[in-house]
C-alpha positions in Angstrom: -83.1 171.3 -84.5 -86.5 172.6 -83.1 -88.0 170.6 -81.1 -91.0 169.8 -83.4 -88.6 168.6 -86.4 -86.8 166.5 -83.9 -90.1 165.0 -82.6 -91.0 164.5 -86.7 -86.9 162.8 -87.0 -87.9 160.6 -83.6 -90.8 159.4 -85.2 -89.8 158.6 -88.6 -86.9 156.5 -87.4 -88.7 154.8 -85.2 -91.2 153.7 -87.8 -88.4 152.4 -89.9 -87.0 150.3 -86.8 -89.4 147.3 -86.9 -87.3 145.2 -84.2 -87.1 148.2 -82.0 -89.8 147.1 -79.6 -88.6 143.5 -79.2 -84.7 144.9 -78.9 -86.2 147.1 -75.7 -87.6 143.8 -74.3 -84.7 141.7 -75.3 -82.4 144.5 -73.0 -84.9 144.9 -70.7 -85.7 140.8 -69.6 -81.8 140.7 -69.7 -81.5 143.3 -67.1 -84.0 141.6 -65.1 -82.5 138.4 -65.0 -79.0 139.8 -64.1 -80.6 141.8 -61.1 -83.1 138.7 -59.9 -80.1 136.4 -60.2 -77.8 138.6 -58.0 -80.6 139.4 -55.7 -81.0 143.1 -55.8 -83.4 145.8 -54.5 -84.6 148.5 -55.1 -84.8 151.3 -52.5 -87.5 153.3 -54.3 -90.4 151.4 -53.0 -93.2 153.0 -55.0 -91.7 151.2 -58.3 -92.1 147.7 -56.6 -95.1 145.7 -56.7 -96.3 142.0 -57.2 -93.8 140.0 -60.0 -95.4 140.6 -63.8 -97.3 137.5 -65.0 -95.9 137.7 -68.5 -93.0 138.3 -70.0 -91.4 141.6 -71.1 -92.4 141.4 -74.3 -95.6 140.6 -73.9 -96.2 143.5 -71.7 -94.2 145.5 -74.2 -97.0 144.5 -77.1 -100.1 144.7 -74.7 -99.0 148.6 -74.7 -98.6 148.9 -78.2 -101.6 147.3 -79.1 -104.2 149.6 -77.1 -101.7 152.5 -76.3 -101.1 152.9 -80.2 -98.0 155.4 -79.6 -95.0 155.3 -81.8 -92.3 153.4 -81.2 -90.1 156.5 -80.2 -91.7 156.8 -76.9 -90.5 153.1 -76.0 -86.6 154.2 -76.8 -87.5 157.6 -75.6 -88.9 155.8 -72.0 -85.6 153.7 -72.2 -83.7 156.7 -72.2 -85.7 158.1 -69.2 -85.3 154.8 -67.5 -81.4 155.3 -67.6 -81.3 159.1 -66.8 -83.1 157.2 -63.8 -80.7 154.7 -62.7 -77.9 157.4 -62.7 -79.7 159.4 -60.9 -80.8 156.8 -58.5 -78.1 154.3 -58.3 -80.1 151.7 -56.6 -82.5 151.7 -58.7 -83.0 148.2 -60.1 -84.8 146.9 -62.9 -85.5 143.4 -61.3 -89.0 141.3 -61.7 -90.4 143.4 -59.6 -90.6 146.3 -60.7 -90.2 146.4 -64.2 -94.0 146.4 -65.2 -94.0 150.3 -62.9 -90.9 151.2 -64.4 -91.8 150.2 -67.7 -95.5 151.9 -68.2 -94.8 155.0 -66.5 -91.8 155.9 -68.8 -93.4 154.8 -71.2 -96.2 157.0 -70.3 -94.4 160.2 -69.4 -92.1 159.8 -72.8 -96.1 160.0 -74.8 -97.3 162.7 -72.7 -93.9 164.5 -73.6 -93.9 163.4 -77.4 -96.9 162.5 -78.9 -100.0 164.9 -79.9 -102.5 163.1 -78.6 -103.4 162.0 -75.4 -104.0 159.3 -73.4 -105.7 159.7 -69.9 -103.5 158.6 -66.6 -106.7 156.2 -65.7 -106.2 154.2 -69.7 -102.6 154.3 -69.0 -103.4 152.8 -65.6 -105.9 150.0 -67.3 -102.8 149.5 -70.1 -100.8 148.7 -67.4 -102.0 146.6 -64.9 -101.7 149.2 -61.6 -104.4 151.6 -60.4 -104.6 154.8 -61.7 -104.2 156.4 -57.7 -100.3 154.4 -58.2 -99.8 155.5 -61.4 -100.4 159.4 -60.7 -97.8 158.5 -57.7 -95.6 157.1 -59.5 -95.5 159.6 -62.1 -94.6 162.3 -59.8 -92.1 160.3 -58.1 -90.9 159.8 -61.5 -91.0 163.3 -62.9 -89.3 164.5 -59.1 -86.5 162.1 -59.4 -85.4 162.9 -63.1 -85.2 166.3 -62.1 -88.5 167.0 -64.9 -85.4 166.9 -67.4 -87.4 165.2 -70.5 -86.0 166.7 -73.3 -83.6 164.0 -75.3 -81.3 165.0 -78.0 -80.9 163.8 -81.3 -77.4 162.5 -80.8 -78.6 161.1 -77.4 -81.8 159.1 -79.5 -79.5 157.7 -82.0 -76.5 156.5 -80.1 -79.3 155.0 -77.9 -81.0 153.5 -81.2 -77.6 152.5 -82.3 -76.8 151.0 -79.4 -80.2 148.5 -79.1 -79.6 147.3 -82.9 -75.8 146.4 -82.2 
């Protein structure tokens, strides 16, 4: 498919996943737990920070309220978030660092699918760091997935498949 009518597919099906959103956060506070409980660290320091004062979720639905993205760019950041983790094997998602991790996929998976745009310094406000640590972090993010952004429709929906399972 061109990539415009797989962008249109990514964006239809996510409108039609209602629980998408809270199955991310489900995975994601899961993932958290497991890495907090076993007491791991991360070795990419510019993804840690202070522990996030509310839950996944929460944090999950503070950007949807005032990023007002589809909910394509959450799986889409998910998907990122993996490419990550193989990438960067000790790369954890623990309690702290999941609110980085979380808002700049989030935000690079917009930037690379949506039309409009939302400025690094909203993003920043949306996510509780400073927009200087967000432009960081976005590099180190783009630098360490190799800028390789583009997801596949087979990729998306085994992904989808696999959160509603």
């Amino acid at each position: 498919l061109h990539h415009l009518e797989f962008m249109q597919f990514m964006r239809a099906d996510a409108y039609a996943q209602n629980d998408l959103i809270g199955d991310i956060a489900e995975a994601m506070e899961s993932a958290v737990r497991e890495s907090d409980r076993l007491k791991l660290r991360t070795k990419v320091l510019v993804f840690q920070g202070p522990v996030l004062a509310i839950s996944v979720t929460k944090y999950l639905e503070r950007i949807v309220k005032y990023a007002r993205i589809s909910s394509s760019c959450f799986l889409v950041g998910l998907i990122y978030l993996e490419r990550l983790k193989d990438r960067e094997p000790s790369l954890c998602l623990t309690s702290r660092t999941i609110q980085r991790l979380l808002i700049v996929s989030i935000m690079v998976a917009s930037k690379f699918l949506e039309d409009g745009h939302i400025p690094n310094k909203v993003w920043a406000e949306i996510g509780g760091v400073s927009p200087s640590e967000l432009n960081r972090m976005e590099l180190v993010f783009l630098f360490r997935l190799g800028f390789n952004l583009a997801v596949t429709r087979e990729e998306y929906s085994s992904r989808a498949d696999c959160l509603r399972a």
